[in-house]
MIPA-638152 format. One record per residue (C-alpha): residue in one letter; residue number from 1; x, z, y. Coordinates in Angstrom, 1 decimal, always signed. Example, Ala and Ser with C-alpha at 12.3 -4.5 7.8 and 13.67 -1.06 7.14 Angstrom:
BEGIN
type: A&seq: 1&px: +12.3&pz: +7.8&py: -4.5
type: S&seq: 2&px: +13.7&pz: +7.1&py: -1.1
***
This chain:
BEGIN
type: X&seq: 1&px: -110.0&pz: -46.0&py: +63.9
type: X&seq: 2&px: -112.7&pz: -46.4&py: +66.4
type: X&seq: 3&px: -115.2&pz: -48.8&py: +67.8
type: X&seq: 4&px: -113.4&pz: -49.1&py: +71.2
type: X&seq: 5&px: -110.0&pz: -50.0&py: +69.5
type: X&seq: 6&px: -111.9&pz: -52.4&py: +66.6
type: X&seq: 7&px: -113.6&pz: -54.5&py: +69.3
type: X&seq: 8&px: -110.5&pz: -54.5&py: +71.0
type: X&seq: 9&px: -108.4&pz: -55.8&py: +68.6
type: X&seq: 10&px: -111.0&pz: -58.8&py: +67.4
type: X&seq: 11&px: -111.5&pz: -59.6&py: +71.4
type: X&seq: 12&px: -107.7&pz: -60.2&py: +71.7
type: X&seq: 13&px: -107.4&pz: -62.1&py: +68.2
type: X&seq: 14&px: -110.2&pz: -64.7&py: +69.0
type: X&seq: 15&px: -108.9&pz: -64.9&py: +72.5
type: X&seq: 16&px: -105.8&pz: -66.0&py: +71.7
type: X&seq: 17&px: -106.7&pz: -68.0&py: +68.9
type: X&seq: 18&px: -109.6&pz: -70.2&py: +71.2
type: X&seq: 19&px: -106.8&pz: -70.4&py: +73.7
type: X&seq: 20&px: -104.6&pz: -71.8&py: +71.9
type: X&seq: 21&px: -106.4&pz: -74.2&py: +70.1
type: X&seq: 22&px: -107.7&pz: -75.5&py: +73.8
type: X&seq: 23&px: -104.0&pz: -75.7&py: +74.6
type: X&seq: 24&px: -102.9&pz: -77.6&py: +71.8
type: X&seq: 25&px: -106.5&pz: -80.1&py: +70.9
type: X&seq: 26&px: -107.3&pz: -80.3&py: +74.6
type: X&seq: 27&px: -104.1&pz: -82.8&py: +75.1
type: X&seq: 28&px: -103.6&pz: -84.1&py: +71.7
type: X&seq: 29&px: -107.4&pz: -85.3&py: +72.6
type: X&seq: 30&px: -108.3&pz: -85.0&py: +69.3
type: X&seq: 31&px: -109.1&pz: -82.3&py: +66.5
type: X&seq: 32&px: -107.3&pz: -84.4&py: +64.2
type: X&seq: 33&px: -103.8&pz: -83.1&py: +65.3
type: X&seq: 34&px: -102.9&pz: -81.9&py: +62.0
type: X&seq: 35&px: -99.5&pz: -80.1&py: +63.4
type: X&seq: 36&px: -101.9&pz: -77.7&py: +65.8
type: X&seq: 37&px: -104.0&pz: -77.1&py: +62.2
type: X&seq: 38&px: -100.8&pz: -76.1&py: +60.3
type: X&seq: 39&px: -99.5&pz: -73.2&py: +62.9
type: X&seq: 40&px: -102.7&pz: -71.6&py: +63.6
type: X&seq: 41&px: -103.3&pz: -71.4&py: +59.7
type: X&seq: 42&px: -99.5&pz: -69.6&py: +59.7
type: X&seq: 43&px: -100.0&pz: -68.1&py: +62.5
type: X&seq: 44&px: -103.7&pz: -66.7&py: +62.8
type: X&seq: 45&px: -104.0&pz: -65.9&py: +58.7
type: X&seq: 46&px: -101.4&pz: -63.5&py: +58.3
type: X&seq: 47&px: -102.0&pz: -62.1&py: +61.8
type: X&seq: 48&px: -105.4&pz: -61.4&py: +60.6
type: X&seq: 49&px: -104.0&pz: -59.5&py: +57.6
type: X&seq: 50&px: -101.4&pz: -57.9&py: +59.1
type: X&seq: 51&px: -103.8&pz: -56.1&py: +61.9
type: X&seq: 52&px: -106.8&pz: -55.0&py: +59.1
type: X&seq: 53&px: -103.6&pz: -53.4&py: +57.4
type: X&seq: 54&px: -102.7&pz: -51.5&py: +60.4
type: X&seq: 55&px: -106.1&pz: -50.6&py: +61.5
type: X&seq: 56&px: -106.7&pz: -48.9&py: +57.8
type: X&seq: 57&px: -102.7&pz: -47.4&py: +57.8
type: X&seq: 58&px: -101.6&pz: -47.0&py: +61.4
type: X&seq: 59&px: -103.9&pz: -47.5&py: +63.9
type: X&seq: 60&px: -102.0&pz: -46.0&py: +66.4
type: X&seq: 61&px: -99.6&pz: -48.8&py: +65.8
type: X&seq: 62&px: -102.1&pz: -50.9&py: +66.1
type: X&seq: 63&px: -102.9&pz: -49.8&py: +69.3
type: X&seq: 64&px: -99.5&pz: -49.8&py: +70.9
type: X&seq: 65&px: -99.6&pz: -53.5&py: +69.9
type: X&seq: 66&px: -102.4&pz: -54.1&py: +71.8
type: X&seq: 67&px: -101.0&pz: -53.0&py: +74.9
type: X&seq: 68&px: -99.0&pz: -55.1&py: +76.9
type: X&seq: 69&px: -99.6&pz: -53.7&py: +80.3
type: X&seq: 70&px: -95.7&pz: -53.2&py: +80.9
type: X&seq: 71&px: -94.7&pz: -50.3&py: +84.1
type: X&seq: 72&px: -91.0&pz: -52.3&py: +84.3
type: X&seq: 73&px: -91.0&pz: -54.7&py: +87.0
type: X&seq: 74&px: -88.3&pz: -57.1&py: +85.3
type: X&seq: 75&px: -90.6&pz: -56.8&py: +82.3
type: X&seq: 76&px: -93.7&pz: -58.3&py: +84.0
type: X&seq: 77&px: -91.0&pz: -61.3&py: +85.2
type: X&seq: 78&px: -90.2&pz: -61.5&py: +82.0
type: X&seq: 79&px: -93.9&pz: -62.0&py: +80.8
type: X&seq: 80&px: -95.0&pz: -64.4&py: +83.3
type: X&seq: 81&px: -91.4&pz: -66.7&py: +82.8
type: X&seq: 82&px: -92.4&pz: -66.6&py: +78.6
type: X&seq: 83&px: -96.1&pz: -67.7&py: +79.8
type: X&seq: 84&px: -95.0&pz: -70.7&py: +81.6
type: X&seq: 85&px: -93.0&pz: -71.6&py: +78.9
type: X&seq: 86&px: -95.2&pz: -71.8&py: +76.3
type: X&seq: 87&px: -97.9&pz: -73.1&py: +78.3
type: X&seq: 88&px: -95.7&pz: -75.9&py: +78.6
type: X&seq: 89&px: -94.5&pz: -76.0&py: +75.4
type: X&seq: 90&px: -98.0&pz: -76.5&py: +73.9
type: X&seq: 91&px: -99.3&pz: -79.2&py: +76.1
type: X&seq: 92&px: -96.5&pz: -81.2&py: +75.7
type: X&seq: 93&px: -96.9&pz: -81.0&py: +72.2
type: X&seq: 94&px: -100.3&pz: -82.0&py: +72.3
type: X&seq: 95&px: -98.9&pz: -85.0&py: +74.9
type: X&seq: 96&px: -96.4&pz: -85.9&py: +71.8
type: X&seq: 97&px: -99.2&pz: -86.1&py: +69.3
type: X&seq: 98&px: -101.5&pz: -88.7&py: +71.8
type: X&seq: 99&px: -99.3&pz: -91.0&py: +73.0
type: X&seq: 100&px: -96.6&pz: -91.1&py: +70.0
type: X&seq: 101&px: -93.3&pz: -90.2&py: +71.6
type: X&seq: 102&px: -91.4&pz: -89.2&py: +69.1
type: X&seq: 103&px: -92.5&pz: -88.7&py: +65.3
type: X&seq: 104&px: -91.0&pz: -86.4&py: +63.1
type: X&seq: 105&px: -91.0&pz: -86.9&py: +59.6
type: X&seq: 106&px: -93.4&pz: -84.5&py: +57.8
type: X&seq: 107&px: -90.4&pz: -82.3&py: +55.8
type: X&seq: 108&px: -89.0&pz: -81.5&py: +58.9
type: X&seq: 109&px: -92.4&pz: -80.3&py: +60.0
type: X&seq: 110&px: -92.8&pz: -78.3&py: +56.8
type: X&seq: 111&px: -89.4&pz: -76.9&py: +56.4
type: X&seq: 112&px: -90.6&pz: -75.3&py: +59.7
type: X&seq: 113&px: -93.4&pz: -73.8&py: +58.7
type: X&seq: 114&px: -91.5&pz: -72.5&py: +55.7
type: X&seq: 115&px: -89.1&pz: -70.9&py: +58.3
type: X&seq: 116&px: -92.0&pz: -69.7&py: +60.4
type: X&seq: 117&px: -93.6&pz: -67.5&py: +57.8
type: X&seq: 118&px: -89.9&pz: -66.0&py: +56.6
type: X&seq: 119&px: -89.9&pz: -65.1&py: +60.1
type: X&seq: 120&px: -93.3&pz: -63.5&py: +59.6
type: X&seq: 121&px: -92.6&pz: -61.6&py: +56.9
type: X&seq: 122&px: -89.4&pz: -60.2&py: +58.5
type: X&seq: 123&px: -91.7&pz: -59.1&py: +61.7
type: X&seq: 124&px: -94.2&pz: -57.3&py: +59.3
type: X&seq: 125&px: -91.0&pz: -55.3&py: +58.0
type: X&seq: 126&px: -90.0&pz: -54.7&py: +61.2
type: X&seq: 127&px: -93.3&pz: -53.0&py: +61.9
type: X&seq: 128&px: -93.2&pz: -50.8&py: +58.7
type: X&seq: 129&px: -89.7&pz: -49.4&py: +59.4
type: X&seq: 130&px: -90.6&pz: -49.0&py: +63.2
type: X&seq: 131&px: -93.8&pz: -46.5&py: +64.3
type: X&seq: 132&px: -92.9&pz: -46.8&py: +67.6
type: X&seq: 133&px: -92.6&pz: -50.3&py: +68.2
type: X&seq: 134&px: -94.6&pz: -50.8&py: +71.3
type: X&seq: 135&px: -95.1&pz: -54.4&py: +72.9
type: X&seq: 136&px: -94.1&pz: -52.6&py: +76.1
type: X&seq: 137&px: -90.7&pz: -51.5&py: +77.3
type: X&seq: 138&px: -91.2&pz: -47.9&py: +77.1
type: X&seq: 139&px: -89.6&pz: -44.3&py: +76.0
type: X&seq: 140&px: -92.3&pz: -42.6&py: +73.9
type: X&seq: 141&px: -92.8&pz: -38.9&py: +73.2
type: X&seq: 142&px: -91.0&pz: -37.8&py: +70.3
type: X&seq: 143&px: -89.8&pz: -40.9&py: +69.6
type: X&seq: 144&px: -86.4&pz: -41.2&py: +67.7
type: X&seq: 145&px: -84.1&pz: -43.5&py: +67.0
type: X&seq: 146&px: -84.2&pz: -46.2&py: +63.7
type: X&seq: 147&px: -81.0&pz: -46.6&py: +62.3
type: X&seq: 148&px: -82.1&pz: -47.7&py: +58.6
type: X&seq: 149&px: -83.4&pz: -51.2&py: +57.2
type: X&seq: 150&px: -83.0&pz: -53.9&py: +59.4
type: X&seq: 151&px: -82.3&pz: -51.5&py: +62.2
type: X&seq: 152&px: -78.9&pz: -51.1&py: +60.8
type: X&seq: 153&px: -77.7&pz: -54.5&py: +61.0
type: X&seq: 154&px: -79.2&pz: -55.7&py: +64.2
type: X&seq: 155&px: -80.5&pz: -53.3&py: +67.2
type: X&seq: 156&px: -83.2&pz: -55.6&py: +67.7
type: X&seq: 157&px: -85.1&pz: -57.4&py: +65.0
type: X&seq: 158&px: -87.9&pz: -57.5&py: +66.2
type: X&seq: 159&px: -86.8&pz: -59.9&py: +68.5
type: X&seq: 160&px: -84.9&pz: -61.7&py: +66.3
type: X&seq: 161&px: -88.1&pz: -62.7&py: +64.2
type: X&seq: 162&px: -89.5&pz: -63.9&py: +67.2
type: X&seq: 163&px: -86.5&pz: -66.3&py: +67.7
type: X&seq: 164&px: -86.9&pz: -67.8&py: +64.9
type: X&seq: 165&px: -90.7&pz: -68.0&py: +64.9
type: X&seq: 166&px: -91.1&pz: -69.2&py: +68.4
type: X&seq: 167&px: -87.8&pz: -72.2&py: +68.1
type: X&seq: 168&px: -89.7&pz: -72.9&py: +65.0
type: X&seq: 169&px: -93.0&pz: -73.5&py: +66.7
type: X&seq: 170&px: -91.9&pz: -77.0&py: +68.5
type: X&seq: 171&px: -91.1&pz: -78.3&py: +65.0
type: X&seq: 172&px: -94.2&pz: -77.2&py: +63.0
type: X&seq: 173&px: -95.9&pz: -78.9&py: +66.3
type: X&seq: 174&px: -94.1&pz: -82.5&py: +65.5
type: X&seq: 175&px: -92.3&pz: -81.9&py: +69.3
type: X&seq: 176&px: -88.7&pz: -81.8&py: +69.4
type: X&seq: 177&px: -89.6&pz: -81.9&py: +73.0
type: X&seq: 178&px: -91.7&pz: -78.6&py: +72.7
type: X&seq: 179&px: -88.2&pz: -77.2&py: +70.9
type: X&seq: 180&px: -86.5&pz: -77.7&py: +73.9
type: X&seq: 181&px: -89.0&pz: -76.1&py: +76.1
type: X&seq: 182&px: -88.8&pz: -73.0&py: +73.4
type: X&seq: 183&px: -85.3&pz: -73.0&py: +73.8
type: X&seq: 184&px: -85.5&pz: -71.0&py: +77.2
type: X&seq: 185&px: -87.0&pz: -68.3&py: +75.0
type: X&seq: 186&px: -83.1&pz: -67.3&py: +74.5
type: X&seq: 187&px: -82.5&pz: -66.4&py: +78.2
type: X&seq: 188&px: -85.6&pz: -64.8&py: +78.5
type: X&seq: 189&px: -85.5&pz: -62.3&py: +75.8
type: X&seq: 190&px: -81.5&pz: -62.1&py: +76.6
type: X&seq: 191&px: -83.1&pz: -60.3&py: +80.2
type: X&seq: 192&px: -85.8&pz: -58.1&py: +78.2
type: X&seq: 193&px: -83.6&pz: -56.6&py: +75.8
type: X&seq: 194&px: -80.6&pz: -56.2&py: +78.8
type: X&seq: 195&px: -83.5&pz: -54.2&py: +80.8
type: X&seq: 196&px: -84.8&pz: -52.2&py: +77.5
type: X&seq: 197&px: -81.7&pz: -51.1&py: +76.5
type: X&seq: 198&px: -80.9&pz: -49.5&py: +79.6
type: X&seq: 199&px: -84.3&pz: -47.8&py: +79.9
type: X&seq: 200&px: -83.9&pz: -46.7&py: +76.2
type: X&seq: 201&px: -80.1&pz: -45.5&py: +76.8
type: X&seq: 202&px: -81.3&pz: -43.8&py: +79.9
type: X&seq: 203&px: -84.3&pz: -42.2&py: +78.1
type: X&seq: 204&px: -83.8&pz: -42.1&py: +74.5
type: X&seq: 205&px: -81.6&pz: -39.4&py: +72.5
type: X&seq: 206&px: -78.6&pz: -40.9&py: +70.6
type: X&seq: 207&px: -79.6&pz: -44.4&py: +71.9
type: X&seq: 208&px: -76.9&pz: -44.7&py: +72.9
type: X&seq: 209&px: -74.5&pz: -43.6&py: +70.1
type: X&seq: 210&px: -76.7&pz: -45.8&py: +67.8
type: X&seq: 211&px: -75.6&pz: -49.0&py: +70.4
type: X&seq: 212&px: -71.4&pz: -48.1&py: +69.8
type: X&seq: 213&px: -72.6&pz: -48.0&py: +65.8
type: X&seq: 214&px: -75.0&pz: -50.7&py: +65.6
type: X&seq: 215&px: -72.8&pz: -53.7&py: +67.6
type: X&seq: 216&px: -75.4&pz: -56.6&py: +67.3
type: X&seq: 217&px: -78.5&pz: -57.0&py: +69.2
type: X&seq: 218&px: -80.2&pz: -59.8&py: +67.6
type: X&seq: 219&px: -78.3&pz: -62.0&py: +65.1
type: X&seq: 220&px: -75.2&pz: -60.5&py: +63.1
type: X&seq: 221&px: -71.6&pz: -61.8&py: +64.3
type: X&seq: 222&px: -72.9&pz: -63.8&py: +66.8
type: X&seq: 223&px: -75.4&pz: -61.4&py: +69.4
***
């Protein structure tokens, strides 16, 4: 562990967290939005825990997940397309909350949060059974190829806890509007994995072998 990569990782943790809450509060026009409270608490506290675990264990994990300067052109599309959506997404949640569109009772809002943090927990596994998940699209040297744990059932879980955390975002916001918005999530992580799978089959040894034995890339029996 080092200084550079500790100051890096708290810069990019309160960053995100300050923006946000600005992106959430700032349209609500209140701190009292009680639905913005709930996800950073589930999303912010375990993140917290999660990257002091890494920086002890694996900080060279950690540092892959800091990077997200990605070389692959349809990558950076992909990037700035999943920016816009949940810039939107989280103002017009905030919009929801001021001006009352639509309420949503509070189990529906908590049921969400319940399958937010499921989703959590199946990222953090993902990132034990995976040393070389990078946030970029990339082949890495000596990397090989997971076939075990989760990795046997889908050939990209990662991305499959991201599903469900980010469609469960709208709800634990009190949008159904927001939901919506998330919904183009689908399409865009439909283009990422498309363009990573080729770079991996193209790079990776037995990548390809482990996509004829592994058939589902995200959720078993349906993608």
């Amino acid at each position: 562990m080092t200084k550079k990569l500790l100051f890096q990782a708290i810069s990019k943790y309160f960053f995100g967290l300050v923006v946000i809450a600005l992106l959430l509060f700032l349209p609500a026009g209140t701190l009292r939005y009680w639905n913005a409270w709930l996800l950073i608490g589930i999303l912010f506290v375990p993140m917290f825990f999660a990257g002091i675990v890494m920086m002890l264990r694996n900080p060279e994990l950690l540092k892959k997940r800091l990077n997200a300067k990605e070389n692959e052109d349809e990558q950076k599309t992909v990037i700035l397309l999943s920016g816009i959506m949940f810039l939107a997404a989280f103002v017009v949640a905030g919009l929801n909350f001021r001006f009352g569109w639509i309420v949503m009772p509070r189990w529906t809002v908590i049921a969400a949060a319940c399958v937010f943090l499921a989703a959590y927990l199946m990222y953090a596994e993902v990132l034990r059974e995976n040393v070389y998940l990078s946030r970029t699209v990339e082949v890495q040297e000596h990397q090989k190829v997971i076939d075990t744990g989760l990795y046997g059932i889908v050939r990209h879980p990662m991305y499959a806890a991201t599903v469900f955390l980010f469609l469960s975002m709208g709800l634990v916001l009190g949008s159904p509007i927001s939901f919506v918005i998330l919904l183009f999530y689908l399409p865009i992580i439909a283009k990422r994995i498309r363009n990573e799978e080729a770079v991996l089959a193209q790079g990776l040894d037995g990548y390809q072998a482990y996509k004829e034995k592994v058939r589902y890339k995200v959720i078993p029996f349906i993608w």
